[in-house]
N, C-alpha and C positions, 0 to 999 in steps of 0.2 A: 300410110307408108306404102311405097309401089315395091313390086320387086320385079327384079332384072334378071334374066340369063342369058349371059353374055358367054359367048362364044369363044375361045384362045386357039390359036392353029400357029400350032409349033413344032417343026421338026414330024411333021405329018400327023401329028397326036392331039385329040382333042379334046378340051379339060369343058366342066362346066364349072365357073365360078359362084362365090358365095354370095348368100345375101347380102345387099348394099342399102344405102339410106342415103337421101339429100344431104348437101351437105350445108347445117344451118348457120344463116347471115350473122349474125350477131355471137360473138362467141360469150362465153356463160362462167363466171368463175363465182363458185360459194364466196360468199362474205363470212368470213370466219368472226365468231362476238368476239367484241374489245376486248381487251383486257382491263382487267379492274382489281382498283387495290382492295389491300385488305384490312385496310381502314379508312372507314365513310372520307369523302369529299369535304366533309364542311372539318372533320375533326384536325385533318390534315392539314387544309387551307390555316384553322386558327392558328395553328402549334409556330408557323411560320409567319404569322403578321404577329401574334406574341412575341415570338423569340425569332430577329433579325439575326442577319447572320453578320460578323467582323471578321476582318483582315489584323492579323499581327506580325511586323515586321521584325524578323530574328537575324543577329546580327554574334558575331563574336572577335574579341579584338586576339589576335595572337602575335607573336613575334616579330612574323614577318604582315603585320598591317592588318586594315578589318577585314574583314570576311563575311558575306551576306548570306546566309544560311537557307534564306529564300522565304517565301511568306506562307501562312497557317492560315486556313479558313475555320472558323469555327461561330458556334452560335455564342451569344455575347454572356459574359459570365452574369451570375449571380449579381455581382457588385453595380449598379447603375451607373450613366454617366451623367456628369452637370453637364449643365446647357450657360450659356455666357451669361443670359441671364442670373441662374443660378450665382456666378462670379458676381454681377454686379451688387446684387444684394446681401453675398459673404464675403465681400473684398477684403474685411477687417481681421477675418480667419486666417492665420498662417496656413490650418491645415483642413482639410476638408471631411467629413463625415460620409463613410459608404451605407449605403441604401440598398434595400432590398429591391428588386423586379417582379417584374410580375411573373416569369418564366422561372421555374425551379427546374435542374439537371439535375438527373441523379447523380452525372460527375462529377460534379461541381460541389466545389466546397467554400464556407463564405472565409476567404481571406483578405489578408492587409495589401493593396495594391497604389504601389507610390503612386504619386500624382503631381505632375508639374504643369505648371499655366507658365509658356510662352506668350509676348507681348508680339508682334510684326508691325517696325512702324517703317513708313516708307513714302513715297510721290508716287500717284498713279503712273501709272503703265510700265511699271520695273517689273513686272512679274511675281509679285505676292500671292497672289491666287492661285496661278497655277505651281509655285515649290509650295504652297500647302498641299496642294492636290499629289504634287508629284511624292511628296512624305508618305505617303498609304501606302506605294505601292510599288515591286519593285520593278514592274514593267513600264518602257517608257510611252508617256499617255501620248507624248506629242505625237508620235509616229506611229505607233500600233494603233491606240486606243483615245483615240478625241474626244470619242462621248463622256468617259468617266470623268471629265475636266467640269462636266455642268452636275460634279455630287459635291454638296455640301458638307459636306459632315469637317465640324473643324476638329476633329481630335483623332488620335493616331496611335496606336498599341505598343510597342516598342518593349520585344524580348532582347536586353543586350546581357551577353554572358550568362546567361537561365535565366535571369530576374525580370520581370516582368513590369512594367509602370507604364502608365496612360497620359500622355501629352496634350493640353486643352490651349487650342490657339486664340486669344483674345484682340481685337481691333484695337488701335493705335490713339482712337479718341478714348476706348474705355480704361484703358494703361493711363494717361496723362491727365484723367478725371481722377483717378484715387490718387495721384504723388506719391509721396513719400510710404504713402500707409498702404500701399499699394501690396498685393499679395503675389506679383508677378517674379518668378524664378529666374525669368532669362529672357531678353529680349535681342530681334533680332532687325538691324537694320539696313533695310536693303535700297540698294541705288542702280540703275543700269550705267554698266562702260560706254554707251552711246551718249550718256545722255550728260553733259555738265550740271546742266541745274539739278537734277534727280540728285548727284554729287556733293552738291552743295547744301541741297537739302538735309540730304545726310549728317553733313558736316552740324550743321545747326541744330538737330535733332539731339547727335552725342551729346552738344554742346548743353543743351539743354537737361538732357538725362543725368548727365555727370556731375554737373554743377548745380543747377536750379535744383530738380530732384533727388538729390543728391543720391543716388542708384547706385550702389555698392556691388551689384549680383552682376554674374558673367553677361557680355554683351558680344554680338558677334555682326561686325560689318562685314555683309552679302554683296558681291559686288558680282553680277548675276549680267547673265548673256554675253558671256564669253567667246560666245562661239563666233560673232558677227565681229573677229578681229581685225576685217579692211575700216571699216569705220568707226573702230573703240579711240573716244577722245579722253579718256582715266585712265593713265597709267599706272602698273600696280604698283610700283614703287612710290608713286603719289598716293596711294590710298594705303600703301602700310605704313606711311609716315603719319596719316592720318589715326588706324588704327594702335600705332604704338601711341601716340598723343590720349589718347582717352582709354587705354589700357582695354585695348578689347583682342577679340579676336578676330584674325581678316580669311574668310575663304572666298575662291572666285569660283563660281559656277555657271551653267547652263541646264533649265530645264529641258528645253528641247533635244541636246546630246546625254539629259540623265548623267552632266560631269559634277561630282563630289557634291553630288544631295545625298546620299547615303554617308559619306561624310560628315556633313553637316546636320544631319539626324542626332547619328551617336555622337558626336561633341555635342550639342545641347542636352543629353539625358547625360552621358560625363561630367559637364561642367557643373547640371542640375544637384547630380548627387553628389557632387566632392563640396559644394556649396550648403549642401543640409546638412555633410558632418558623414556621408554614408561612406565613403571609402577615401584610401589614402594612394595618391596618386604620384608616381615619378617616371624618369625616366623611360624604364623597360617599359610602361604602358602596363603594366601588371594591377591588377584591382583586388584589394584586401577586403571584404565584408567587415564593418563595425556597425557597433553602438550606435544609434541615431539618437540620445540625451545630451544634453547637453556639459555634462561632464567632460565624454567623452569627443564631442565636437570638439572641444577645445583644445583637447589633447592631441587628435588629430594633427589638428592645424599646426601646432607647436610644434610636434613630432616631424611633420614636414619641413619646418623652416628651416629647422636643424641636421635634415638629412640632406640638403639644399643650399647647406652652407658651402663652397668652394667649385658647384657645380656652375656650368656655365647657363647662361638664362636661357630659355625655353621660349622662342621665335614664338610671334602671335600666330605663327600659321597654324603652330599645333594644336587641333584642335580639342585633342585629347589628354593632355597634362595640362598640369598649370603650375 
């Protein structure tokens, strides 16, 4: 270290200044230690490839129409999910048995959680894949978020009015492999407004479902990308004439504008549980909790047809009565 005495002449006054130092090239900042948790790396990492996390879409119908209450992150309950496999070698089951995980919460508690298998049968390039994708979640994938479009996961959580039930989407060969004895709740057939044949398809597919298989359970004709209205060659009035013919229900959507998928959501856990006997549905959109025995299913339905007597029919659009 050198030292300097440097001279100041000011106002005829002479200072002597302080000691000085080089001034060094490289400037020097402590590295402060990491932070680290307080629980080891490896016990942490496991807790999370054990216990994946899910998305649950909550929804509730009032007065004035649904209402999406927005989505629930949470780690996956107690309760497992099947796999399609799983479906193909219990197709025979009406209902399905919950399973333990391998991840136990202490908030969690092991309860009953409905469970409906969706069927999607359709012609390539209508958009199947991506309105299963766009089901998870309520942000739209096309425009935000494109990567989440390459996740598999075909099933989907669905809190509608506090109750909670798990949707499992099954492929179109594995639906029309069981027939009859098929354990499918609701199937959904989709066609694009661009496309005639895809339409047509459609058309033969009902044809097939309603009569051959003779399918009795709610069915809803997806009449999907709506949005590309210069070149739609199906008109909707041709496709509700369609859907009144086979007693289904008609919604038009678009996944890319996220138009009436959340619609389309809660009308298939709707039509799922008015169809197992779970509640009693009119008019006002109002939902009653019952009995799910079959006593009681039947009375249900009775109960309906009779309060349904003088009333005027209920448009396939609705997706939410019946």
């Amino acid at each position: 270290m050198e030292t300097h005495f440097l001279t100041v002449r000011g106002n005829g006054v002479e200072r002597a200044s302080s000691f000085s130092m080089e001034k060094p090239n490289i400037l020097q900042i402590p590295i402060e230690a990491r932070r680290r948790n307080s629980v080891p790396n490896s016990a942490f990492n496991s807790n999370f490839t054990e216990c994946p996390m899910e998305r649950v879409r909550s929804f509730s119908i009032t007065p004035k129409g649904l209402r999406n209450r927005g989505d629930k992150i949470r780690r996956k309950s107690t309760l497992s999910i099947e796999t399609n496999s799983s479906y193909q070698s219990n197709s025979s089951l009406q209902e399905s048995e919950p399973r333990h995980s391998g991840c136990n919460n202490s908030n969690d508690s092991l309860h009953s959680l409905e469970r409906f298998t969706v069927a999607v049968v359709g012609s390539g390039g209508v958009g199947m894949r991506t309105l299963k994708r766009q089901f998870t979640t309520s942000e739209e994938l096309c425009i935000n978020n494109c990567d989440a479009l390459d996740n598999d996961d075909e099933e989907v959580c669905v809190c509608l009015d506090s109750e909670e039930c798990l949707l499992s989407f099954v492929k179109e060969e594995d639906f029309m492999l069981q027939g009859p004895r098929s354990a499918v709740d609701t199937v959904l057939v989709v066609f694009s407004v661009i496309d005639t044949a895809s339409y047509k398809n459609a058309s033969k597919k009902l044809q097939v479902i309603r009569q051959d298989l003779q399918y009795d359970n709610p069915i809803f004709l997806v009449a999907n990308k709506v949005d590309l209205a210069r070149t739609r060659v199906v008109s909707e009035k041709e496709a509700r004439k369609l859907a009144d013919k086979y007693k289904c229900k008609y919604v038009e959507t678009s996944v890319v504008l996220n138009h009436n998928i959340d619609e389309l959501l809660v009308g298939i856990v709707r039509q799922a549980r008015y169809q197992q006997g779970g509640f009693v549905m009119s008019g006002s959109t109002e939902s009653i909790p019952k009995n799910r025995n079959k006593v009681a299913r039947f009375t249900n339905i009775l109960i309906d047809k009779i309060m349904n007597i003088g009333h005027k029919e209920i448009p396939c659009t609705n997706l939410f009565d019946v």
